[in-house]
VEXDREN-2710 file (C-alpha; in Angstrom, 1 decimal):
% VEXDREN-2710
k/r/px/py/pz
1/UNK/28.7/4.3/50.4
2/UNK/27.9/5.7/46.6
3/UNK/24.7/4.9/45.6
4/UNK/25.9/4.8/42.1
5/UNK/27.8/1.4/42.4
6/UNK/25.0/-1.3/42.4
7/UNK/23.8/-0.3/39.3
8/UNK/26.9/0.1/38.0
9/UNK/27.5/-3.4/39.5
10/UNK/24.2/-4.4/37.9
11/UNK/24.9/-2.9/34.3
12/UNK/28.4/-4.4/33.8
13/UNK/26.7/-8.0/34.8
14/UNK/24.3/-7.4/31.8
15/UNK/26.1/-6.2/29.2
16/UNK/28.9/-8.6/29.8
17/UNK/26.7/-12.3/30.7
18/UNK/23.3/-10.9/30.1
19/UNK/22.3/-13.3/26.9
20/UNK/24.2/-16.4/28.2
21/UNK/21.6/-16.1/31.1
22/UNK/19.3/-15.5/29.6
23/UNK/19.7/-18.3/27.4
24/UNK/20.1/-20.8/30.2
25/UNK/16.7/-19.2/31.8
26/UNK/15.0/-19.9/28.6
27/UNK/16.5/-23.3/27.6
28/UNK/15.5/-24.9/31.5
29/UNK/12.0/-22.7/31.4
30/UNK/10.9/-25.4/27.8
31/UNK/12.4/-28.3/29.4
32/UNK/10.4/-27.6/32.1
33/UNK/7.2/-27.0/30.6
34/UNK/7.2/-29.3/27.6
35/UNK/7.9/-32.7/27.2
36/UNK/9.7/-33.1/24.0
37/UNK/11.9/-29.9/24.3
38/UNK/15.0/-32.1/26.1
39/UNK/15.6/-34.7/24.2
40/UNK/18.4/-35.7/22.0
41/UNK/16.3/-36.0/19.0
42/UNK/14.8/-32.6/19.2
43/UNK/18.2/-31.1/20.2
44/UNK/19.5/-32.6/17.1
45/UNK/17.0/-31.0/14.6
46/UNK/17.6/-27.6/16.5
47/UNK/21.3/-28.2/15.3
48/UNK/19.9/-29.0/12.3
49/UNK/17.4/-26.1/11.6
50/UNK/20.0/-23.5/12.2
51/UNK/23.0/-24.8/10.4
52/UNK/22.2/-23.1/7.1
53/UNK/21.8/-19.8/9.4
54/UNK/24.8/-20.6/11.7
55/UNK/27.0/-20.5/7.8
56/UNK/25.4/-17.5/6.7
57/UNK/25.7/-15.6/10.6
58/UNK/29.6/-16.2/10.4
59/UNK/30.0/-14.9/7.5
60/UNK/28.0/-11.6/8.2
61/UNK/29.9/-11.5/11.5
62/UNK/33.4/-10.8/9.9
63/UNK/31.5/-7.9/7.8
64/UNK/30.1/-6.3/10.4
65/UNK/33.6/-6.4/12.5
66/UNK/34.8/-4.5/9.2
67/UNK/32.1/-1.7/10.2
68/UNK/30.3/-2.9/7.5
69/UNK/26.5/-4.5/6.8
70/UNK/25.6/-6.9/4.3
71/UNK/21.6/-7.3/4.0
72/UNK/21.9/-9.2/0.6
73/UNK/22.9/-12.1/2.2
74/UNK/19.5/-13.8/2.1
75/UNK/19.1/-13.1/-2.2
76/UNK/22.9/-14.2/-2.6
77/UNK/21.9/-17.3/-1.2
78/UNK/18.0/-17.6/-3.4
79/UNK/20.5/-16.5/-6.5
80/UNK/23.1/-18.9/-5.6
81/UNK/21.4/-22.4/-5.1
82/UNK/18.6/-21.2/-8.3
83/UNK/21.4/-21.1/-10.6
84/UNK/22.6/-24.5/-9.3
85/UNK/19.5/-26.3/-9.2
86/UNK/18.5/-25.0/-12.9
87/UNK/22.4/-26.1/-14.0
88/UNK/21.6/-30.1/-12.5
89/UNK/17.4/-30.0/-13.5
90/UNK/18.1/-28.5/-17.0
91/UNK/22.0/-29.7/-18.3
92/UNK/22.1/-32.4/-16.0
93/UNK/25.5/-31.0/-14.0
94/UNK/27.3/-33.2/-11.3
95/UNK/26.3/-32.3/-7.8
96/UNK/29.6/-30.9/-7.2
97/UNK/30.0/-29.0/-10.0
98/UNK/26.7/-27.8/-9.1
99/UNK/28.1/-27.1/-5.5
100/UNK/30.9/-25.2/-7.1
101/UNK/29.1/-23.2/-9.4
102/UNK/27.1/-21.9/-6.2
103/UNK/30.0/-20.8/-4.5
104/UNK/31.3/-19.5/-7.6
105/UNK/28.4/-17.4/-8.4
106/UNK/28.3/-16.4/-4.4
107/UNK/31.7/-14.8/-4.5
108/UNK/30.9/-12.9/-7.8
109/UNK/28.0/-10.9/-6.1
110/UNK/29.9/-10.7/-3.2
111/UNK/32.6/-8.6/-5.5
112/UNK/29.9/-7.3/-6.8
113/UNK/28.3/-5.9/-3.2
114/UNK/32.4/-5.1/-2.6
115/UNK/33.1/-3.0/-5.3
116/UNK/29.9/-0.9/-5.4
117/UNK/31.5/-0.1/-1.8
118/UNK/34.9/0.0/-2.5
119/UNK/35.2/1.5/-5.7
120/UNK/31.6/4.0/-6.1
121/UNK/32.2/4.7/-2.0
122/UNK/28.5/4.3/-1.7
123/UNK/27.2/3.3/1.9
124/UNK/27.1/-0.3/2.5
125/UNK/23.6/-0.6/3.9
126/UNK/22.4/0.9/0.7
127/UNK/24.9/-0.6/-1.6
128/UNK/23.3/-4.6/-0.6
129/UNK/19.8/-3.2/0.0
130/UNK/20.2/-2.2/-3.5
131/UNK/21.1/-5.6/-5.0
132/UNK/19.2/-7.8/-2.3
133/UNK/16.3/-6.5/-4.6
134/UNK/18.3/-7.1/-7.4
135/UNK/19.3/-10.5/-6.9
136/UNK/16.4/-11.9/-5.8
137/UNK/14.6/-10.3/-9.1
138/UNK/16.9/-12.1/-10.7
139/UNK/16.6/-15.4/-9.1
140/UNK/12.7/-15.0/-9.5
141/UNK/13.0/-14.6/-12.8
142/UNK/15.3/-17.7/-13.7
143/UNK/12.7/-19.7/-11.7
144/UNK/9.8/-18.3/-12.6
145/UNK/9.0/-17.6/-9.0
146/UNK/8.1/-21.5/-9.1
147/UNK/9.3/-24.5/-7.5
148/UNK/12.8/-26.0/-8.8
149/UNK/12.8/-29.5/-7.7
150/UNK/16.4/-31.3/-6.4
151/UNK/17.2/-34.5/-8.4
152/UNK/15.9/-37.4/-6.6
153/UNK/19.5/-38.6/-5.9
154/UNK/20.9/-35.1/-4.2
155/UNK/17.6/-34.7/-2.2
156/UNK/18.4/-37.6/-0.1
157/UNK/21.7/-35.7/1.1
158/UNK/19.8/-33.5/3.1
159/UNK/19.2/-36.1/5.5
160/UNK/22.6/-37.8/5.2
161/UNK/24.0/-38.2/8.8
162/UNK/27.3/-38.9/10.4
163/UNK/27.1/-40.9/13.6
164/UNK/24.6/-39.0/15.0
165/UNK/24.9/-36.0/13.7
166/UNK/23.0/-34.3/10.2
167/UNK/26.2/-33.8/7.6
168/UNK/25.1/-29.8/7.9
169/UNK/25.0/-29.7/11.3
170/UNK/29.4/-30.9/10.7
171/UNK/29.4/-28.5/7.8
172/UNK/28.9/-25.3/9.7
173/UNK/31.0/-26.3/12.6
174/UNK/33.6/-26.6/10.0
175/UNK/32.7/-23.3/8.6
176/UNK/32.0/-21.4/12.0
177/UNK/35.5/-22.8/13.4
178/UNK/37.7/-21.8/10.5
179/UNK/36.6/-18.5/10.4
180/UNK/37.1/-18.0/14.1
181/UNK/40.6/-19.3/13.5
182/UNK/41.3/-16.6/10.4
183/UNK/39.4/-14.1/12.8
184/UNK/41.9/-14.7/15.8
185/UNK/44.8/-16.0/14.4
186/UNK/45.3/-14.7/11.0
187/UNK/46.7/-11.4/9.5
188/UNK/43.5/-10.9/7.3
189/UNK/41.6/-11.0/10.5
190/UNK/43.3/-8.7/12.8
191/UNK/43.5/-6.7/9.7
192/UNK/39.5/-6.9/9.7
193/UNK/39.4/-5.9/13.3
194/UNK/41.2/-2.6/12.7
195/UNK/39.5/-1.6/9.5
196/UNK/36.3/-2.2/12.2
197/UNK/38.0/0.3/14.8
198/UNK/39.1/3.1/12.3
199/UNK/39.6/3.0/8.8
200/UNK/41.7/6.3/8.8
201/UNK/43.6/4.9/11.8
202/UNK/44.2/1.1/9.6
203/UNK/45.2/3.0/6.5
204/UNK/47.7/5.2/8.4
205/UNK/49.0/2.0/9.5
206/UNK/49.7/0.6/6.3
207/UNK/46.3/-1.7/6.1
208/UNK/45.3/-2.1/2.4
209/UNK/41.7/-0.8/3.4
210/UNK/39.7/-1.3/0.8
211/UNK/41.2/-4.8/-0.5
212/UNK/40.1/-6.0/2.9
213/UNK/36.6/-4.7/2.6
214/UNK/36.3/-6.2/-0.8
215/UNK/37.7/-9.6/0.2
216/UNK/35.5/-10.0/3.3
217/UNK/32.3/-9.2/0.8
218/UNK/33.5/-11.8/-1.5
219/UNK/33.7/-14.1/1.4
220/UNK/30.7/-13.4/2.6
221/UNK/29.0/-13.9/-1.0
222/UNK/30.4/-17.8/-1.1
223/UNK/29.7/-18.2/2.5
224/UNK/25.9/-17.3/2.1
225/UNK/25.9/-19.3/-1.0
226/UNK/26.9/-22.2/0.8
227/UNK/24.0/-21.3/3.5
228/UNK/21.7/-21.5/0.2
229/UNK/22.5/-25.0/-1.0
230/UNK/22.0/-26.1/3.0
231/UNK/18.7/-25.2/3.3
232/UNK/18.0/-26.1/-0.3
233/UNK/19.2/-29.8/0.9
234/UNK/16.9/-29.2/3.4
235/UNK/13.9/-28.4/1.8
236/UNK/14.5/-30.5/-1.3
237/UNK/13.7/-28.0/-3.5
238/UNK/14.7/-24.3/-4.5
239/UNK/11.3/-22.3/-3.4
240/UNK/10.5/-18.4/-4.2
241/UNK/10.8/-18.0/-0.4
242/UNK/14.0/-19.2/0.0
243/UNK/16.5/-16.7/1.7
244/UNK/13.9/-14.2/2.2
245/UNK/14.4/-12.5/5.9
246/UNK/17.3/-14.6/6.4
247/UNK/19.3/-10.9/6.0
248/UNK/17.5/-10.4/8.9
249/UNK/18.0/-13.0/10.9
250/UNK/21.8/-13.2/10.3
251/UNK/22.3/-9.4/11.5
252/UNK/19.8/-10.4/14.6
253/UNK/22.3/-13.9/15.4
254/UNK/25.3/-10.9/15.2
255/UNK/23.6/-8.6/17.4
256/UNK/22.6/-10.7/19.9
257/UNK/26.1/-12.5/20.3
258/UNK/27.5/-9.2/21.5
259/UNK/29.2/-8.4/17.9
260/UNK/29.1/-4.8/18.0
261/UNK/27.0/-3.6/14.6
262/UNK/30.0/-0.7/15.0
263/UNK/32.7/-2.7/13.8
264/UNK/35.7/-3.9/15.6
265/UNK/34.6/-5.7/18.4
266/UNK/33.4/-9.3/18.8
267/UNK/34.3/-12.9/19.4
268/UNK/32.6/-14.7/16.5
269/UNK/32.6/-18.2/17.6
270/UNK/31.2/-17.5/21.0
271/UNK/28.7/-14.8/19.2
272/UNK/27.2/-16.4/16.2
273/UNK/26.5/-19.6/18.3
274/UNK/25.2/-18.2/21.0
275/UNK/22.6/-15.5/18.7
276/UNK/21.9/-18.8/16.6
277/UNK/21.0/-21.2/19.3
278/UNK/19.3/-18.0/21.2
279/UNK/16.7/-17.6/18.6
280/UNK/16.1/-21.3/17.7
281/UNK/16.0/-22.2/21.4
282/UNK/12.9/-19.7/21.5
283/UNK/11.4/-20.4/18.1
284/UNK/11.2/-24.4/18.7
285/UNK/10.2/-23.3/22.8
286/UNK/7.2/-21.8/21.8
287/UNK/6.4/-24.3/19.0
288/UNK/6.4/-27.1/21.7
289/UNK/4.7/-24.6/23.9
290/UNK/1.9/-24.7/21.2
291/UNK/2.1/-20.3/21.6
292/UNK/1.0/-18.2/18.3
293/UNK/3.0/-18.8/15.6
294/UNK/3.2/-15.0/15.2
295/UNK/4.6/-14.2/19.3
296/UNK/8.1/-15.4/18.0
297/UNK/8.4/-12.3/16.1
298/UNK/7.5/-9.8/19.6
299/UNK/9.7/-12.0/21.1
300/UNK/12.7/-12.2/18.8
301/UNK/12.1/-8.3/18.1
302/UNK/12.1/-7.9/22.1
303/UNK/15.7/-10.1/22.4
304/UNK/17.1/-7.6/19.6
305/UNK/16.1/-4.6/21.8
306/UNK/17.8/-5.9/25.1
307/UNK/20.8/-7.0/22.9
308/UNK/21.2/-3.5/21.4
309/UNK/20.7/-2.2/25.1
310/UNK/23.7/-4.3/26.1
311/UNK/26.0/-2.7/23.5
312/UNK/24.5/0.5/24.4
313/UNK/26.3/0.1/27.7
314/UNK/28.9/-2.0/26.6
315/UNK/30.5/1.4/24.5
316/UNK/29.4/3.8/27.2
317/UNK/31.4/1.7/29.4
318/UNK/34.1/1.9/26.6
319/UNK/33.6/5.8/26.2
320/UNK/34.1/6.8/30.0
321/UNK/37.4/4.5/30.4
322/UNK/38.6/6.3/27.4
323/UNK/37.6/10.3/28.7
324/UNK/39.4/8.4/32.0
325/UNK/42.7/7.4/30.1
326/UNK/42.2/11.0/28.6
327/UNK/42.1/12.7/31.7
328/UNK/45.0/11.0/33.0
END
């Protein structure tokens, strides 16, 4: 009997349903121990909570299938929903020409982020980290760092439900459904998938490389505009906080979905909803569990670790059927 297999047996179990049970093991664990945790209601704010991040996730998915990172997501979004608050406070601009001009303005820093990688070849990572403190300067600035207050008419949409259901919570199954569709069914999303595997590979191929990059960053700049003006409905107000760490949390929602942060792997419906609901299953867990408001981070930090572990063995696994196919 090899010694070796149970652990092999073990690993493959991990890396393949690790999260989902550990998800499940969570969820029962607060309805267990809290009273509140299972109930329709509080399920229906959880839906709530995360739609904004559920937008933004989706969006940072298909970039990070490219082989790519964007970590200007979060100031895209601050940038995004100042300049449309400021446009209906100070020259009194229909909501939806407010809503437009946030997309709008999303997409043109998104081709912004795009061409500084395209076209100067400088390293994504860099590139956004670059204009994450650029944009949110920006957006400071406009605001004054200060408090920009929704009209009393457009605050009451962030509350607006259908049936049972918060309009936002509709909104990003919208979003996070259509993009799974161009992911899986569409030329621009296989197209994604092998500039993820191998650029050189996709351009040998005939793949317009770089016009794919450059799209799927100006996607991702109206997408995470659109993730602004949700939590801005949310809030009611445009706030010098907004956005900030949601770079973060969007590349953590990736991660833990099983989207590999190499490119070129990754179901993104399945992914971004199971990292989203992963971390707001803990964070409301523990806030009905009445634990330290500051244990969310160890644990969210501590889910990112095991989730990078799992990919770990997830391309090792990859790596030896390869040598094997090479062998043979």
């Amino acid at each position: 009997m090899n010694p070796a297999k149970p652990p092999l047996i073990v690993s493959a179990v991990l890396s393949r349903y690790g999260f989902p049970i550990v998800l499940a093991s969570v969820f029962v664990f607060f309805s267990v121990a809290t009273r509140s945790f299972l109930t329709l209601a509080n399920l229906d704010d959880m839906a709530h909570d995360m739609s904004p991040l559920i937008v933004i996730s989706a969006a940072e998915a298909l970039v990070v299938m490219s082989g790519k990172l964007d970590i200007s997501v979060g100031s895209v979004a601050f940038l995004s929903a100042s300049l449309a608050s400021l446009a209906m406070r100070d020259y009194g601009v229909d909501p939806i020409a407010a809503l437009l001009i946030a997309l709008a303005a999303g997409g043109l820093l998104g081709a912004v982020n795009g061409a500084i990688v395209v076209a100067l070849r400088v390293n994504a990572l860099i590139a956004t980290l670059g204009t994450m403190i650029m944009f949110r300067g920006v957006a400071l600035e406009l605001t004054d760092a200060g408090l920009v207050p929704l009209p009393e008419k457009v605050r009451l949409l962030g509350n607006l439900s259908i049936g049972p259901l918060f309009v936002d919570i509709v909104v990003a199954a919208v979003v996070l459904i259509t993009l799974d569709v161009v992911h899986r069914r569409t030329r621009f999303g296989r197209q994604i998938m092998a500039v993820g595997n191998s650029e050189a590979v996709a351009s040998d191929l005939g793949i317009p490389v770089r016009s794919v990059i450059f799209r799927n960053f100006v996607l991702c700049g109206a997408l995470a505009a659109l993730g602004g003006v949700l939590t801005t409905l949310q809030v009611g107000a445009v706030t010098a906080y907004l956005g900030s760490g949601l770079e973060f949390n969007a590349v953590a929602v990736v991660v833990v979905g099983g989207i590999s942060l190499f490119g070129g792997r990754g179901n993104l419906l399945y992914s971004v909803a199971l990292g989203a609901l992963t971390f707001e299953t803990i964070r409301t867990g523990l806030n009905y569990y009445g634990a330290n408001p500051y244990s969310y981070r160890l644990v969210g930090g501590a889910v990112i670790f095991i989730a990078m572990y799992a990919d770990a063995l997830k391309r090792g696994r990859l790596g030896q059927n390869r040598n094997v196919l090479m062998r043979g």
